[in-house]
DSSP file (Angstrom, degrees, kcal/mol; ACC not computed):
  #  RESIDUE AA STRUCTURE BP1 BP2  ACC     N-H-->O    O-->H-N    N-H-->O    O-->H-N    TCO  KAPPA ALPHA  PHI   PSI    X-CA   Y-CA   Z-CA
    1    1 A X    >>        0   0    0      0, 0.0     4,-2.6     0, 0.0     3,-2.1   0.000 360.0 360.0 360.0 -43.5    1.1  -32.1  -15.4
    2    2 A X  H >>  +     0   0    0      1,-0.3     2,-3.2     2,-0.2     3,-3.1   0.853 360.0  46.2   0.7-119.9   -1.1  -30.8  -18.4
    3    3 A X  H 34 S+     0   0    0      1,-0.4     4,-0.5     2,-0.2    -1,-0.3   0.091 105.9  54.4 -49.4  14.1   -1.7  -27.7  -16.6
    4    4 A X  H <> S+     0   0    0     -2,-3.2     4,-0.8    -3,-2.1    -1,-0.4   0.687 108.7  48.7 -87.0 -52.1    1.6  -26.8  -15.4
    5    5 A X  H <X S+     0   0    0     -3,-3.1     4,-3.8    -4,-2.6    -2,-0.2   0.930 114.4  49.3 -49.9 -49.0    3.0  -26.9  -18.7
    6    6 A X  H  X S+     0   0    0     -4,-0.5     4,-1.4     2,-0.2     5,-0.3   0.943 114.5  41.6 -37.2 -86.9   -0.1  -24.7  -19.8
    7    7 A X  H >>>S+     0   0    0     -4,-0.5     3,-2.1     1,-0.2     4,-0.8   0.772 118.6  49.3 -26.7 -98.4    0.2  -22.0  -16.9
    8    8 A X  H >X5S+     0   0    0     -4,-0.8     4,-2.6     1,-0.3     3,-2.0   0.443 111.2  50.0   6.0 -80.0    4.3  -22.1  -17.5
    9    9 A X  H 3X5S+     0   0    0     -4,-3.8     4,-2.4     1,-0.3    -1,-0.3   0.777 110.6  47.4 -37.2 -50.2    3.6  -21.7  -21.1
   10   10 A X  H <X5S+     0   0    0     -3,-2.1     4,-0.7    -4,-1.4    -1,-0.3   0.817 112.6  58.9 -70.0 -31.2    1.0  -18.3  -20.6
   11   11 A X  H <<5S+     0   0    0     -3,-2.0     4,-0.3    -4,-0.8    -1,-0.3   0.630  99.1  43.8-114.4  25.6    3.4  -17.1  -18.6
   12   12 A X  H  <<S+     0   0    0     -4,-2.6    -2,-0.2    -5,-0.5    -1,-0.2   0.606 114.5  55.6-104.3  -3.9    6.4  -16.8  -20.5
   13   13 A X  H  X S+     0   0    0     -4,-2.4     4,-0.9    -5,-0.4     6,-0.2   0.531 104.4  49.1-103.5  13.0    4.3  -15.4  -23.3
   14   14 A X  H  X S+     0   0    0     -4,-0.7     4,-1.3     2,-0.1     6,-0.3   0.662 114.5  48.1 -75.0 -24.6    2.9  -12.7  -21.2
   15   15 A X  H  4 S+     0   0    0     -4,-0.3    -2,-0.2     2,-0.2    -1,-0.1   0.165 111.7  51.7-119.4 -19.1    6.8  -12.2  -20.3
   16   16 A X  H  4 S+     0   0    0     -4,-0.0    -3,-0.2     0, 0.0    -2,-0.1   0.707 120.0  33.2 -86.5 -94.7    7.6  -12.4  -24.3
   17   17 A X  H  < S-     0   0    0     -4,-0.9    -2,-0.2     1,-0.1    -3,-0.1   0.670  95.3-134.4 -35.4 -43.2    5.0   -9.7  -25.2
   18   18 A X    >X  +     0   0    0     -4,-1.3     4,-1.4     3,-0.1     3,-1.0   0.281  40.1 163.9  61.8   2.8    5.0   -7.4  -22.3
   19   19 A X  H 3> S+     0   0    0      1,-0.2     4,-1.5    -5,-0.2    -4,-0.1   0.652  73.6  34.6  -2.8 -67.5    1.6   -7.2  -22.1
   20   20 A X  H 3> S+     0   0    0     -6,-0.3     4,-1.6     2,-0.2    -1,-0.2   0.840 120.7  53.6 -96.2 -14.6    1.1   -5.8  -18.6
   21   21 A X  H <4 S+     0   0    0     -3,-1.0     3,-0.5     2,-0.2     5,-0.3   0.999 111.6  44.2 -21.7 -86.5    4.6   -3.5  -19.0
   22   22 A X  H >X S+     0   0    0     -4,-1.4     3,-1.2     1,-0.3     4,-1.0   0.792 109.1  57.1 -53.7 -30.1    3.5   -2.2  -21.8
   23   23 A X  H >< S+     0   0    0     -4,-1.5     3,-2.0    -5,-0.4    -1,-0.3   0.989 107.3  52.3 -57.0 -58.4   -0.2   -1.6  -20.1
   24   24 A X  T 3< S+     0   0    0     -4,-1.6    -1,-0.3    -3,-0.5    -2,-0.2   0.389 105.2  52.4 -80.7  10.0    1.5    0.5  -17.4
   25   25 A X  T <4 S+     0   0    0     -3,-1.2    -1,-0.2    -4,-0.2    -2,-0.2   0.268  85.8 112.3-111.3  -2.5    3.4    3.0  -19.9
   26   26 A X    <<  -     0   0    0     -3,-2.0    -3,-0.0    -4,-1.0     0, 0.0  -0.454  68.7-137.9 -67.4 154.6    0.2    3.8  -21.8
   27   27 A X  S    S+     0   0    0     -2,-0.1     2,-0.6     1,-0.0    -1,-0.1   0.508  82.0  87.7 -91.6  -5.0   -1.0    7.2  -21.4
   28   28 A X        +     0   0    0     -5,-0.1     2,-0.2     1,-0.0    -2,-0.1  -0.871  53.2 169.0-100.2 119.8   -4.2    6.3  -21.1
   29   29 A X        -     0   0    0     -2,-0.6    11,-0.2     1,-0.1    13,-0.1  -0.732  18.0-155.8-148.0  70.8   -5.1    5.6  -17.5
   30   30 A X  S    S+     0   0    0     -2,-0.2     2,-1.1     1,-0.2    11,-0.2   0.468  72.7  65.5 -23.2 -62.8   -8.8    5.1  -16.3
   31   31 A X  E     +A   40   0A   0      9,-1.4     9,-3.1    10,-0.1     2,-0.3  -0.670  66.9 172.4 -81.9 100.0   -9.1    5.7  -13.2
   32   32 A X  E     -A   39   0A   0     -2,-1.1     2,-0.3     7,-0.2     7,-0.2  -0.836  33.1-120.6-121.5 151.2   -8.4    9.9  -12.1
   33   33 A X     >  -     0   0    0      5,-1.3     4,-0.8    -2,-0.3    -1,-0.0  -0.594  15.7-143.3 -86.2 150.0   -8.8   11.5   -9.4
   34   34 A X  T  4 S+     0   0    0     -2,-0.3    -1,-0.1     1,-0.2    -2,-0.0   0.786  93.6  37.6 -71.0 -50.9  -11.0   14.3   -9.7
   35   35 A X  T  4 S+     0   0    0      1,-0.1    -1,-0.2     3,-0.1    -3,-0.0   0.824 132.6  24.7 -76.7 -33.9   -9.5   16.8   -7.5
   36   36 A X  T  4 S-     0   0    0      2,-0.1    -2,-0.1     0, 0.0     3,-0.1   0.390  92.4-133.3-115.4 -39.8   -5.9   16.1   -8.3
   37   37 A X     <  +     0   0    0     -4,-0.8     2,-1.0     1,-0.2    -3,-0.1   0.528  53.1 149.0  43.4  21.6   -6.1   14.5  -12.0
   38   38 A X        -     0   0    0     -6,-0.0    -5,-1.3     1,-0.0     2,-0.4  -0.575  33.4-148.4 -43.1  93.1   -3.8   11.8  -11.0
   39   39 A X  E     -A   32   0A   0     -2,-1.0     2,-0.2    -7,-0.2    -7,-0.2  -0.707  17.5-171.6-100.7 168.6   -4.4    8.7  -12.6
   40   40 A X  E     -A   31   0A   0     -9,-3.1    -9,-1.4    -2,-0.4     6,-0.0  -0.801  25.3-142.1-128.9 170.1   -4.0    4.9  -11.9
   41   41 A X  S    S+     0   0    0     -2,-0.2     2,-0.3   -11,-0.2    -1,-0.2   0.734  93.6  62.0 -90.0 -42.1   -4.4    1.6  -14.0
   42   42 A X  S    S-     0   0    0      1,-0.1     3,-0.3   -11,-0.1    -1,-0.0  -0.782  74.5-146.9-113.1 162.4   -5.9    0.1  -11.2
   43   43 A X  S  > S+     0   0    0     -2,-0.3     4,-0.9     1,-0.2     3,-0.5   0.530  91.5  63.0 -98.2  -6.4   -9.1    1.1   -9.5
   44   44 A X  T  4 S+     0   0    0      1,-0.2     4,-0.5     2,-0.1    -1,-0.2   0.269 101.0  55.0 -89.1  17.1   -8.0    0.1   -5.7
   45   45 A X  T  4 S+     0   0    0     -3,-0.3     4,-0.2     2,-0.1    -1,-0.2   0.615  91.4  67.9-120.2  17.1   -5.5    2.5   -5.8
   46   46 A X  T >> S+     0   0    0     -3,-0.5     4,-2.8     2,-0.1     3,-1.8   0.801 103.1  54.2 -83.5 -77.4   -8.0    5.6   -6.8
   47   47 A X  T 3< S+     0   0    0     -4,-0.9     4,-0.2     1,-0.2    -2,-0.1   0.728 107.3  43.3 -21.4 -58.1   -9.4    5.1   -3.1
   48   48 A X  T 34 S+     0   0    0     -4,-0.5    -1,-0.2     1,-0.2     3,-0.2   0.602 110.1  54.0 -57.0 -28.9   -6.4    5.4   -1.1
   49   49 A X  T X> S+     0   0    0     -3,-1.8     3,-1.6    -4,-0.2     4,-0.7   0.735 100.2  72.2 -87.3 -22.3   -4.9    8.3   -3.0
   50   50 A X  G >< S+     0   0    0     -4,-2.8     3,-1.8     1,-0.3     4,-0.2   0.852  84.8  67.2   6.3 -72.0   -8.4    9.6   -2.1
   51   51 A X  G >> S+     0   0    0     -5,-0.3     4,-0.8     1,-0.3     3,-0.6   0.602  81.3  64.9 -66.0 -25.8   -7.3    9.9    1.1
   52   52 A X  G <4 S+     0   0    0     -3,-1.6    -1,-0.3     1,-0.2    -2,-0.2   0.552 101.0  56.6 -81.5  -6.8   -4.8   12.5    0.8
   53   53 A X  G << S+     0   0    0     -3,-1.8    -1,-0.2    -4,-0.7    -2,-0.2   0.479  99.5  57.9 -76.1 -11.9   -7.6   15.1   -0.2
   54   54 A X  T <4 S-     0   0    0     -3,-0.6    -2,-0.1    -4,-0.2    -3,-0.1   0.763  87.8-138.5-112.8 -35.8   -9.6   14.8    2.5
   55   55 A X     <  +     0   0    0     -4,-0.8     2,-0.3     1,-0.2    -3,-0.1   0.384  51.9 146.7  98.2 -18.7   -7.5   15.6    5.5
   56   56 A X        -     0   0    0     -5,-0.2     2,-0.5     1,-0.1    -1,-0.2  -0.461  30.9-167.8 -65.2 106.1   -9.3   12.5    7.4
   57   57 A X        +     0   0    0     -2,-0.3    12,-0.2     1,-0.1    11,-0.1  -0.582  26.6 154.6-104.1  73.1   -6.6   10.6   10.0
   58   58 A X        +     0   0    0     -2,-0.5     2,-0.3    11,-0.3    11,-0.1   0.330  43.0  76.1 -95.0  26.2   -8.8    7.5   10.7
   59   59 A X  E     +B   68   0B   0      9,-2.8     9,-0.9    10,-0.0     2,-0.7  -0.942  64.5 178.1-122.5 125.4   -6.3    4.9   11.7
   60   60 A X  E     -B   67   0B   0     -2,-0.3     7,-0.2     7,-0.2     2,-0.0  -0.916  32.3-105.5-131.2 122.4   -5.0    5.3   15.1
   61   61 A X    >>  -     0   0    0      5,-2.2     4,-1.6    -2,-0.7     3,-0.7  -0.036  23.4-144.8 -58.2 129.4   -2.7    3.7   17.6
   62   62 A X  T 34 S+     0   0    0      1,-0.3    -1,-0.2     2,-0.2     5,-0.0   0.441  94.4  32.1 -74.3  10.0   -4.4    2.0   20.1
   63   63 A X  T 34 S+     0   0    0      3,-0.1    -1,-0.3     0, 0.0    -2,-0.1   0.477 131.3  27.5-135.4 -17.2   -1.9    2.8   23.0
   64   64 A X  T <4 S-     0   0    0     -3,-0.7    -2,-0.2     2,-0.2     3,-0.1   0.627  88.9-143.5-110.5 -30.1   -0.4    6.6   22.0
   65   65 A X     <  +     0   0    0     -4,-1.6     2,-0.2     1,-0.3    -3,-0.1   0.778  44.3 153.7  66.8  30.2   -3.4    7.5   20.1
   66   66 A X        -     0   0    0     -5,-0.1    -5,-2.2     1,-0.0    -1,-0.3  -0.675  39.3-144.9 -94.2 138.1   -1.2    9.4   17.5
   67   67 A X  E     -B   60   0B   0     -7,-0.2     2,-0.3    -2,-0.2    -7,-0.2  -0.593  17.1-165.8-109.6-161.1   -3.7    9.0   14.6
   68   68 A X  E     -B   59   0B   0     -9,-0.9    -9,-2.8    -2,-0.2     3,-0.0  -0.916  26.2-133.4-163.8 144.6   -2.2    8.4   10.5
   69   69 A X  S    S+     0   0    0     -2,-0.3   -11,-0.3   -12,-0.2     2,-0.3   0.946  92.1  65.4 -52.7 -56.3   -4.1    8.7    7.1
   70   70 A X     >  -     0   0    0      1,-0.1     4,-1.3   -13,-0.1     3,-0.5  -0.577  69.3-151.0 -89.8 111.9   -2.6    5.2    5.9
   71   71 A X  H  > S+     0   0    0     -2,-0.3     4,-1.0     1,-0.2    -1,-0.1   0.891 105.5  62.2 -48.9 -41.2   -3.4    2.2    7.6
   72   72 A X  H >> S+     0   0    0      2,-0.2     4,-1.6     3,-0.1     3,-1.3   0.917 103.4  47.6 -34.8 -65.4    0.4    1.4    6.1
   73   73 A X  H 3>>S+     0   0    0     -3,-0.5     4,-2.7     1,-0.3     5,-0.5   0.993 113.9  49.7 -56.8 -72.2    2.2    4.6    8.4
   74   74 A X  H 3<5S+     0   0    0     -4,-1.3     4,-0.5     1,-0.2    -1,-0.3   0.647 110.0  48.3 -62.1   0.4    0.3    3.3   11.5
   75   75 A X  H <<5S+     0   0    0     -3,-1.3    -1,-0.2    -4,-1.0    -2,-0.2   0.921 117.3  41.5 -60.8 -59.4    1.5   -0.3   10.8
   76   76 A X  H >X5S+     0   0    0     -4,-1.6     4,-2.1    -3,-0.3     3,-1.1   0.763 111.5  58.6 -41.0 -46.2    5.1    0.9   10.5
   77   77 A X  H 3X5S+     0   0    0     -4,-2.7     4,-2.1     1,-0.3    -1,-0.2   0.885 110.7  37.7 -82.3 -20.1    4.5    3.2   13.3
   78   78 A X  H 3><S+     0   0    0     -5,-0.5     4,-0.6    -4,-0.5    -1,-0.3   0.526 120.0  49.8 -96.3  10.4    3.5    0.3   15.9
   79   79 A X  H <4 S+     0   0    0     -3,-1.1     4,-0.3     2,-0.1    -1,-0.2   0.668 118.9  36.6-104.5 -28.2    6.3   -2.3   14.4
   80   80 A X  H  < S+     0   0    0     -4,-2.1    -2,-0.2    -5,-0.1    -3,-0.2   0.960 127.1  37.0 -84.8 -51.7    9.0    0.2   14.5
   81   81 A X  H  < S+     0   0    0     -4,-2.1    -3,-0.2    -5,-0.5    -1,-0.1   0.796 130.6  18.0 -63.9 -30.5    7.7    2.0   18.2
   82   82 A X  S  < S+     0   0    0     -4,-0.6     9,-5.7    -5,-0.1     2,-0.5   0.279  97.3  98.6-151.7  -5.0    6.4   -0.9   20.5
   83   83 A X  S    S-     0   0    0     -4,-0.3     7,-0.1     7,-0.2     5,-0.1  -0.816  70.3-130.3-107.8 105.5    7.8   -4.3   18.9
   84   84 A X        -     0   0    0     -2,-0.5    -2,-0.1     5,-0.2     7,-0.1   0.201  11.8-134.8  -8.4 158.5   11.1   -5.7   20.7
   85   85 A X  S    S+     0   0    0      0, 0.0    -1,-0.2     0, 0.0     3,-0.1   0.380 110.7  43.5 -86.0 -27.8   14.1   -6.6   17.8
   86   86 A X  S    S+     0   0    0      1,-0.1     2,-0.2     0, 0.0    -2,-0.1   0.834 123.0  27.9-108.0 -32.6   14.4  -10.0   19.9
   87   87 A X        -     0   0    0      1,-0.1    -1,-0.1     2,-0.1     0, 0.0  -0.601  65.7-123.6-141.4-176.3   10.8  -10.7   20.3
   88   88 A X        +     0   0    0     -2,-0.2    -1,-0.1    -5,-0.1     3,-0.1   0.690  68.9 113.2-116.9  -8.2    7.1  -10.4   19.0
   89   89 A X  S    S-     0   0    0      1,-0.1     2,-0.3    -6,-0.0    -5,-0.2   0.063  74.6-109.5 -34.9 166.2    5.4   -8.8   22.1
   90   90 A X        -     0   0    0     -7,-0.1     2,-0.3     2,-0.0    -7,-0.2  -0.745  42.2-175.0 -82.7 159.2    4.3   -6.0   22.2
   91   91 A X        -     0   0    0     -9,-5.7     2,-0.5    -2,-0.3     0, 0.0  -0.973  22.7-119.7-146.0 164.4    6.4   -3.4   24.5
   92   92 A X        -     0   0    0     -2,-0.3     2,-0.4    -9,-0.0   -10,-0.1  -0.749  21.6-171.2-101.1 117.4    6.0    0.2   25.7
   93   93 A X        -     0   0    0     -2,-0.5     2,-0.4   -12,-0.0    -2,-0.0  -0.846  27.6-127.1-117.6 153.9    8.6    3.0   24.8
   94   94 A X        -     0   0    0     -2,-0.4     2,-0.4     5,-0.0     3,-0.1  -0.820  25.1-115.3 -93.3 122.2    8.1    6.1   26.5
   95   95 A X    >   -     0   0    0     -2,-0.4     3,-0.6     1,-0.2     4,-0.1  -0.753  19.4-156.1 -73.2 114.1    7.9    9.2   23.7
   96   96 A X  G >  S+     0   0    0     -2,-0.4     3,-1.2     1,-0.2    -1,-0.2   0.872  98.2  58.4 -33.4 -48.4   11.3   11.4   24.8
   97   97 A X  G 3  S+     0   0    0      1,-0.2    -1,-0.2     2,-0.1    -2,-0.0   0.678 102.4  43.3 -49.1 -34.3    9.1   14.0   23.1
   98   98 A X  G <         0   0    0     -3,-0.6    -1,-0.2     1,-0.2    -2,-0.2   0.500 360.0 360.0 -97.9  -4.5    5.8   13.8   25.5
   99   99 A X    <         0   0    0     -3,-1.2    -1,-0.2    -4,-0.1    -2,-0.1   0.385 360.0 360.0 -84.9 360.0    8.4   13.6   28.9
């Protein structure tokens, strides 16, 4: 019980201070991209923006073979294109486009 109260306690005074708020309005921002001069606070998100210099589409649907930078788009694209409303198969829509 100790150590609920603790936690609780640390985080309502991170939540008093603003600590990581205040972290994310500083101008000072470690990690930039080189090409771009974007920066982020955190250093997995240097990598991914990466990705939008490069030109590189290496995630690709394994049944249309349409490929996407962002593992994210090609998630979207196979939940939104090839998964029923009612049910969790997979199913096959025809692209109007490719007819």
């Amino acid at each position: 019980m100790l150590a609920i109260v603790r936690s609780a306690t640390k985080v309502s005074n991170a939540k008093k201070t603003g600590t990581w708020h205040k972290l994310s309005h500083t101008p000072r921002k470690s990690h930039v991209c080189e090409v771009g001069y974007k920066s982020f606070i955190c250093k997995s998100k240097l990598p991914i923006h990466m990705i939008s210099h490069t030109g590189i589409r290496a995630h690709f649907c394994d049944i249309c073979r349409i490929a996407y930078k962002y593992k994210q788009d090609l998630k979207n694209h196979t939940k939104n294109r090839y998964r029923s409303n009612t049910s969790r198969t997979l199913i096959w829509r025809p692209d109007p486009n490719l007819i």
